[in-house]
C-alpha positions as CSV (number, residue, x, y, z in Angstrom):
1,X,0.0,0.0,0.0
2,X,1.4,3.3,-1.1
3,X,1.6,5.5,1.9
4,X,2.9,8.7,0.3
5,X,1.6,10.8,-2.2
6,X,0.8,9.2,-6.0
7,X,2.9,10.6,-9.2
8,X,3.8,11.6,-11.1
9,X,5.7,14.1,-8.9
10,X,6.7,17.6,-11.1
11,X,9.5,19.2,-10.9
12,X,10.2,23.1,-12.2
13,X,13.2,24.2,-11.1
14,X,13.8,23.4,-7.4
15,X,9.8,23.0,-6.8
16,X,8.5,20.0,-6.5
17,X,4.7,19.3,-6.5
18,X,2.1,16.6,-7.4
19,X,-1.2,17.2,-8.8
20,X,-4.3,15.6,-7.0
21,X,-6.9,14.0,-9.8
22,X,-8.8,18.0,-10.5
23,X,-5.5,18.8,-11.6
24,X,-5.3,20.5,-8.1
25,X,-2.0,20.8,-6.1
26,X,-1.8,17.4,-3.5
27,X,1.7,18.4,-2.0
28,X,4.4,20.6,-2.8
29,X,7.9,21.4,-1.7
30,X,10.7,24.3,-2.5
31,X,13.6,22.9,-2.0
32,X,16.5,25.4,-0.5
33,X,18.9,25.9,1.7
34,X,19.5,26.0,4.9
35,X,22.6,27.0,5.3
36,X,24.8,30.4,5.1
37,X,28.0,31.1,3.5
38,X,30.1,27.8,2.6
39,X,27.8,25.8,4.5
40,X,24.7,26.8,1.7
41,X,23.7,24.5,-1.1
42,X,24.7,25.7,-4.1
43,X,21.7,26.1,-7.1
44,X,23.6,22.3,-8.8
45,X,22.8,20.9,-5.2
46,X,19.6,22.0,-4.9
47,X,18.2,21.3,-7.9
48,X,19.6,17.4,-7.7
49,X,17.8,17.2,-4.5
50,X,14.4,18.5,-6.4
51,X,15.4,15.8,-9.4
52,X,16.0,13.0,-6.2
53,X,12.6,14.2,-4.9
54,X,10.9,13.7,-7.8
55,X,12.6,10.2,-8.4
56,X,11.5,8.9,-5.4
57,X,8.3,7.3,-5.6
58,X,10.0,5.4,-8.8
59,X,13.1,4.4,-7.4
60,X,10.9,3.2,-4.1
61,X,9.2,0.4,-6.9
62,X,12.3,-0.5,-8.8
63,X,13.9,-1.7,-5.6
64,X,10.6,-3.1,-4.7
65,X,10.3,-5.1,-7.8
66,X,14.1,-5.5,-7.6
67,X,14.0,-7.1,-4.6
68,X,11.0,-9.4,-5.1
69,X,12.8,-10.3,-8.3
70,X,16.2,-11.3,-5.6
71,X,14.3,-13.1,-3.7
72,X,12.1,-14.9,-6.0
73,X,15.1,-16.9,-7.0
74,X,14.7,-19.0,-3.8
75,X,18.2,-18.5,-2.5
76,X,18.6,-17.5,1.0
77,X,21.7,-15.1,1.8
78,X,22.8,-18.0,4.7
79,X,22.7,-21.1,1.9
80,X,26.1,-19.1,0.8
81,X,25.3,-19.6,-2.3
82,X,24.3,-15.4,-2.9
83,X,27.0,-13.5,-4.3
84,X,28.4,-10.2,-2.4
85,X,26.7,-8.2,-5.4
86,X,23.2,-9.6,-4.6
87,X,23.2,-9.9,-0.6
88,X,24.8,-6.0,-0.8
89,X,21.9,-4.8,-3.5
90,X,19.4,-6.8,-0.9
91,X,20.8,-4.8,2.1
92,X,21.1,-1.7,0.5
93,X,16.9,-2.3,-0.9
94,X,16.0,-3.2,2.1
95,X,17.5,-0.2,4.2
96,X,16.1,2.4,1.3
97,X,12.7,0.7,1.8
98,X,12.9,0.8,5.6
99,X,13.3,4.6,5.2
100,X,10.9,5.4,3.1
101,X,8.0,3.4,5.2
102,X,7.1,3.9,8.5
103,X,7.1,2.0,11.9
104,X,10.0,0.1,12.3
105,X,12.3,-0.2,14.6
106,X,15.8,-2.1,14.7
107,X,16.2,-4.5,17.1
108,X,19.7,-4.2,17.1
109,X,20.0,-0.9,18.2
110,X,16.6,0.5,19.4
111,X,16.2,3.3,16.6
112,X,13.1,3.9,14.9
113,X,14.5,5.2,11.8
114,X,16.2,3.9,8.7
115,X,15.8,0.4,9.6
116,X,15.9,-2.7,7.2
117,X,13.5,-5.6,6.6
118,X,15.0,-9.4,7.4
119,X,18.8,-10.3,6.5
120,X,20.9,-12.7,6.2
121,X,22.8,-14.9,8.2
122,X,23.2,-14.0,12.4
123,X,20.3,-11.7,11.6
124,X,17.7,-13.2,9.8
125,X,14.9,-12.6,11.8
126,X,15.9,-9.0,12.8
127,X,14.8,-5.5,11.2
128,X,18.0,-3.6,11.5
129,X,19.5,0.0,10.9
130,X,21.7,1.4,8.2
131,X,24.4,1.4,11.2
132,X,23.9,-1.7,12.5
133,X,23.7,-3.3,8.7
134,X,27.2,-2.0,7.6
135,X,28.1,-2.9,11.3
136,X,26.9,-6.6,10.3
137,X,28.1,-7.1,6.7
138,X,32.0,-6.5,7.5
């Protein structure tokens, strides 16, 4: 179930917006910086970050369907028998996922953001953070 907004997202310049179905304006954002002197994004920085916005809800279902494509090949990361590529891209999905859904929590660590789904190996069974992830995969 899609818990954010539906695209397509717009960009124009560093505005980012979505249109509801009355052609109507659902959500926007102006993305700019918060930051003075050499600490400021520069205009290249901010408008990759309005380009990354509007990416998001796509690259959310390509490592959705990437990762039910991973998985569908019935291989468990503990059967060794995953490359490094695969369990990393699995990881890496599964910790973007994690922080763009809401309500989890590692067990590792106790945080309630950027957590991952179930791993590999020693932690199978656990939802675990970005942190504790590269912590976990050496």
């Amino acid at each position: 179930m899609t818990q954010h907004t539906p695209g397509p997202w717009i960009r124009e310049g560093r505005f980012v917006y979505a249109l509801g179905k009355c052609r109507t304006n659902v959500f926007s954002v102006n993305v700019q910086s918060g930051g003075n002197g050499s600490d400021a994004a520069t205009s290249v920085e901010l408008e990759a970050n309005a380009r990354l916005i509007v990416a998001a809800p796509k690259l959310l279902e390509a490592l959705r369907v990437g990762l039910a494509w991973s998985d569908a090949d019935g291989l468990s990361d503990e059967d060794g028998l995953v490359d490094t590529g695969e369990r990393r891209f699995r990881g890496l999905a599964r910790a973007a996922i994690a922080r763009a859904t809401p309500d989890q929590t590692c067990e590792v660590c106790g945080h309630g953001e950027n957590t991952v789904g179930p791993l590999s190996a020693n932690e199978k069974h656990n939802r675990i953070c970005d942190d504790c992830l590269t912590d976990n995969q050496g």
